[in-house]
C-alpha positions as CSV (number, residue, x, y, z in Angstrom):
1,X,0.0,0.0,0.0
2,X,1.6,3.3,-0.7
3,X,-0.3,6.5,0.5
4,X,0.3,9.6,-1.5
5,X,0.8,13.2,0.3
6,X,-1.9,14.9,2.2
7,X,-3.3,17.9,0.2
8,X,-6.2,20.1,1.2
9,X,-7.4,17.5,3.9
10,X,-7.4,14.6,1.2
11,X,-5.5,11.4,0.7
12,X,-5.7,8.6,-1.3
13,X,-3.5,4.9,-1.8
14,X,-2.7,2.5,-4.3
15,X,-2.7,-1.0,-3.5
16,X,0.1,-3.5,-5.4
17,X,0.7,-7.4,-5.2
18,X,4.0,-7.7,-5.6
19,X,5.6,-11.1,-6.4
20,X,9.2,-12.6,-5.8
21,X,11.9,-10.1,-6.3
22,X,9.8,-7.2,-6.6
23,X,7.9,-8.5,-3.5
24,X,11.8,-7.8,-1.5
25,X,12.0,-4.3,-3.7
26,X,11.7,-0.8,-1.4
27,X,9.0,0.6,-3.7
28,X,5.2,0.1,-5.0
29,X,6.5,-2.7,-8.0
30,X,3.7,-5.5,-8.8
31,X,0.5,-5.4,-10.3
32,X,-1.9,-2.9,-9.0
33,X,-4.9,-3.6,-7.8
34,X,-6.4,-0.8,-6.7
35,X,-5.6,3.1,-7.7
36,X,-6.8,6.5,-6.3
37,X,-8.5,4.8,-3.2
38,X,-10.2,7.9,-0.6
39,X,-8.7,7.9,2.8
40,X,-11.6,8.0,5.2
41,X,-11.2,10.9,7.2
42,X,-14.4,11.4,8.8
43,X,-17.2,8.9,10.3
44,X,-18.1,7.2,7.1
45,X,-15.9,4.7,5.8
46,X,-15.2,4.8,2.0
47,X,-14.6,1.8,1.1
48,X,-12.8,0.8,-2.5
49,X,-13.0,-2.8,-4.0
50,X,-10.7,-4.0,-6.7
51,X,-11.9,-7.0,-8.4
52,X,-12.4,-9.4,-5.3
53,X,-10.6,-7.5,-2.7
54,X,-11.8,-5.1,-0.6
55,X,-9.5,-2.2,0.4
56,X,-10.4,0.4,3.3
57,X,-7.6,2.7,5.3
58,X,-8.7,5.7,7.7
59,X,-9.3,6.7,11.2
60,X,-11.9,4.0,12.9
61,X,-12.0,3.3,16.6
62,X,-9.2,1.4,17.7
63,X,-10.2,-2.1,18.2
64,X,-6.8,-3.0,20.5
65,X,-7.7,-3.6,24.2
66,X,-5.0,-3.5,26.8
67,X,-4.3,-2.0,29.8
68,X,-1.6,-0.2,28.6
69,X,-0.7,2.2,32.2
70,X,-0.1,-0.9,34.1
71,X,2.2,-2.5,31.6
72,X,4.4,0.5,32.2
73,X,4.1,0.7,35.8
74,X,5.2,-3.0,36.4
75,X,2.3,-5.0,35.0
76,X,0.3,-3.5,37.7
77,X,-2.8,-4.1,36.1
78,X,-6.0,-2.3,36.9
79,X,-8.4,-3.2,34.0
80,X,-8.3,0.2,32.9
81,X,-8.6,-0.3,28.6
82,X,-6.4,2.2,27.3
83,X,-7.5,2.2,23.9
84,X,-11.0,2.3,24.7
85,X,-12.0,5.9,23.6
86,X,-8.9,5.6,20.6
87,X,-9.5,6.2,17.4
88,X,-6.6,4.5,14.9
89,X,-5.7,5.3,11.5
90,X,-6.1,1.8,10.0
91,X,-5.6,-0.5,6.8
92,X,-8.4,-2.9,6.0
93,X,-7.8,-5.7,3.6
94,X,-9.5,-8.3,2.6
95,X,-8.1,-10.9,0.2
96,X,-10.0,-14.0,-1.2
97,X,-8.3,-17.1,0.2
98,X,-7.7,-17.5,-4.1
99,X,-5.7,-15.1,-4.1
100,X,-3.1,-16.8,-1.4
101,X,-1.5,-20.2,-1.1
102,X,-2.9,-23.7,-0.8
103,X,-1.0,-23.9,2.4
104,X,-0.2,-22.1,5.5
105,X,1.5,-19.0,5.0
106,X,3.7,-16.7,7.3
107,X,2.8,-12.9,7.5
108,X,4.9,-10.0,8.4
109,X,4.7,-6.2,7.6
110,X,6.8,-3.4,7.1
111,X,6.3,0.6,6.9
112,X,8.6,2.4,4.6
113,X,9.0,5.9,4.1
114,X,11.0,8.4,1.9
115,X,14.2,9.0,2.9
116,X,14.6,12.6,1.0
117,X,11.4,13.2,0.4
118,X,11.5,12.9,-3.3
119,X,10.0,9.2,-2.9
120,X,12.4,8.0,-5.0
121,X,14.6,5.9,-2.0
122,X,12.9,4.4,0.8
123,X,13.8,3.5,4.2
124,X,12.3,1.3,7.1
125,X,11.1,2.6,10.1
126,X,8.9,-0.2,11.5
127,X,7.7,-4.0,11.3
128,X,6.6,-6.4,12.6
129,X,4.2,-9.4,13.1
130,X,3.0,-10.6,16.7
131,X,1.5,-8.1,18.8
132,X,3.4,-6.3,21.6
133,X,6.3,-8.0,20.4
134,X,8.1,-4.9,20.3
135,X,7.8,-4.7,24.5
136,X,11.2,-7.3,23.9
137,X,12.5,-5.1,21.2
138,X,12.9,-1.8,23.1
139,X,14.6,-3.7,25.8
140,X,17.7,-4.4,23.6
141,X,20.1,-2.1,22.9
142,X,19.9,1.1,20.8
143,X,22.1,-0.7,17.9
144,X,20.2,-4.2,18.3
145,X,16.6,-2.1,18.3
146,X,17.5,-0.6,15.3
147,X,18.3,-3.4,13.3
148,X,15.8,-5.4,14.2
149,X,13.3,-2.2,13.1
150,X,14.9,-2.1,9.5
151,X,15.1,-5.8,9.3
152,X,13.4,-8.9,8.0
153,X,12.7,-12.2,9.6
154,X,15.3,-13.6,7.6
155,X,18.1,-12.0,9.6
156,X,16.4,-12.9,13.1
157,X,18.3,-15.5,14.4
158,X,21.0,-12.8,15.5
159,X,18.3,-11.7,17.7
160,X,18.1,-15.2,19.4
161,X,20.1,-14.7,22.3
162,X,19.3,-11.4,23.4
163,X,15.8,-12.1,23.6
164,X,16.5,-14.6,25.1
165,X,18.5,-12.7,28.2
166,X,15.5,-10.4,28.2
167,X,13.0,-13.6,29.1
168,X,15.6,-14.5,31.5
169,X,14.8,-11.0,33.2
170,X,11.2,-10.5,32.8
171,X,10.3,-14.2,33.5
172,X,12.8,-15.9,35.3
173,X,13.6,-18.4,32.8
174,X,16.6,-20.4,33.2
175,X,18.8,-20.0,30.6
176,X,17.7,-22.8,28.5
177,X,14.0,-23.0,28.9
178,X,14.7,-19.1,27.7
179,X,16.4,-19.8,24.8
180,X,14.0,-22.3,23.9
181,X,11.0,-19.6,23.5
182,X,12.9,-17.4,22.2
183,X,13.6,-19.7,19.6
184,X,9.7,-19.8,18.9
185,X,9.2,-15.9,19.3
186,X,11.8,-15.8,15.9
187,X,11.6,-14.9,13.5
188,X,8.8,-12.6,13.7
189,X,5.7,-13.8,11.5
190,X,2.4,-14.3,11.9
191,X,1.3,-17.6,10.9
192,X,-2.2,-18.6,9.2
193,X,-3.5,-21.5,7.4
194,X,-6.8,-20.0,5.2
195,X,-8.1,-24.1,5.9
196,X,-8.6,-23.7,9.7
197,X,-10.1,-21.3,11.7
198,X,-8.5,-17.9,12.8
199,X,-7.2,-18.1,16.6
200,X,-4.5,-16.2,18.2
201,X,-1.9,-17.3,18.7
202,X,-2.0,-20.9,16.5
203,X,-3.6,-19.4,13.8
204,X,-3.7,-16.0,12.7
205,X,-5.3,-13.4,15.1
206,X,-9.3,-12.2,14.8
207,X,-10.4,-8.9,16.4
208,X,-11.5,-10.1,19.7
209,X,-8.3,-12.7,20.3
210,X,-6.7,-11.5,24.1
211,X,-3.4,-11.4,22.4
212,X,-1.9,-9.3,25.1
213,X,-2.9,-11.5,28.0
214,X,-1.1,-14.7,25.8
215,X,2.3,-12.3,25.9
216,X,2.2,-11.1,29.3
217,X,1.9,-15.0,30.4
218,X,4.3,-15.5,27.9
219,X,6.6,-12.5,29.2
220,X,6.2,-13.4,33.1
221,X,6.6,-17.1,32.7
222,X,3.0,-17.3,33.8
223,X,3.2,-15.2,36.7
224,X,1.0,-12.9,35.5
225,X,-1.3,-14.1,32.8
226,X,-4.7,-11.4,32.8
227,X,-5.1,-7.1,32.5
228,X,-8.3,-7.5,33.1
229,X,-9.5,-6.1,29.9
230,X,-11.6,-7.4,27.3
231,X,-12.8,-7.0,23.2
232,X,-14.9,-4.0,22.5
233,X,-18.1,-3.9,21.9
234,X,-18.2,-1.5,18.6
235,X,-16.7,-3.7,15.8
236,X,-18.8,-4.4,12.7
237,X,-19.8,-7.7,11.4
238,X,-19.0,-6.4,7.9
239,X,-16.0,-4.4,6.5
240,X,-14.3,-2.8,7.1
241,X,-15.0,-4.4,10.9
242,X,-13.8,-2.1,12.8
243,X,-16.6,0.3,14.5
244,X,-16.8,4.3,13.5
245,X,-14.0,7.0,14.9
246,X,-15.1,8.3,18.0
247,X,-16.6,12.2,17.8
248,X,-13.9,13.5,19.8
């Protein structure tokens, strides 16, 4: 998806499939889908179709729930949903199962943006896969963040050990029980089989999956396994799913 500049309050993206080496290219190579889709800015949701997908991007109401204040003050968890009155600005897709594999596939994205401004050279400034994943990342050091933010899942095993040492911390793993998960955490992808149903974290990840409470028992070697929060209550049962922007 690349999203052109902001003029006069309006936006719009163009959506690409992009196959083998132009799939691992920096740019918006592959075949486009869709062109000249609106960026929902207000309440209504402008939704875009190209052939059998279905493309939305714009600010809805965030559908993440987690406690977010008492993750930062020592998983002292209060129930409190931090996202609860958030709005987001998201990226829809929806992709016929068709259009992917016969067989499970690993998922993993990226955000890319220019690096002079000209659009002509890109560079990486986020990715990523599992959610709250990054809680490991910013724990590492300011050289070992960075290139695992610019990175790929190819290159993960470097990562191994050091998230590793972090388990170790949080969780009181010994060393090779640490080591061991780690292993699993890496690379970073998301993995989903189109033939079974969606169900953090085996299968993909739906909406109202708790996918912070399976890292925090994850993170605290089960010490602490619940924030007390829960799914909202404002997501659609058609696209784009997620439930109208909040007012304010």
């Amino acid at each position: 998806m690349r999203f052109s500049p902001s003029r006069s309050g309006g936006q719009a993206a163009t959506l690409c499939r992009a196959e083998g080496r132009d799939a691992r290219a920096a740019g918006d190579e592959g075949q486009k889908i869709v062109e000249h889709a609106p960026i929902s800015m207000g309440l209504e949701a402008q939704i875009t179709e190209g052939g059998d997908h279905r493309f939305f991007a714009g600010w809805r109401s965030d559908p993440f729930f987690f406690d977010r204040r008492g993750a930062i003050n020592n998983l002292q968890f209060t129930g409190a949903d931090f996202f609860a009155d958030k709005n987001v600005c998201s990226m829809v897709l929806e992709v016929p199962n068709s259009a992917l594999p016969p067989k499970a596939i690993r998922l993993w994205h990226r955000t890319l943006l220019p690096s002079n401004g000209s659009g002509e050279s890109w560079v990486q400034v986020e990715r990523g896969a599992r959610p709250l994943q990054l809680f490991i990342v910013l724990g590492l050091s300011t050289e070992e963040s960075h290139a695992y933010i610019t990175g790929e899942p190819a290159n993960d095993a470097r990562f191994i050990p050091a998230f590793a040492h972090a388990l170790e911390r949080t969780g009181g793993y010994a060393p090779e029980e640490a080591m061991r998960i780690a292993k699993a955490m890496l690379p970073e992808m998301l993995f989903y089989d189109p033939l079974h149903q969606a169900r953090f974290p085996v299968n993909g990840r739906t909406l109202t999956d708790d996918a912070a409470d399976s890292f925090i028992a994850v993170l605290t070697n089960g010490k602490v396994t619940r924030d007390g929060v829960g799914p909202h209550r404002d997501l659609l049962t058609e696209f784009p799913y997620l439930g109208a922007p909040h007012k304010a």
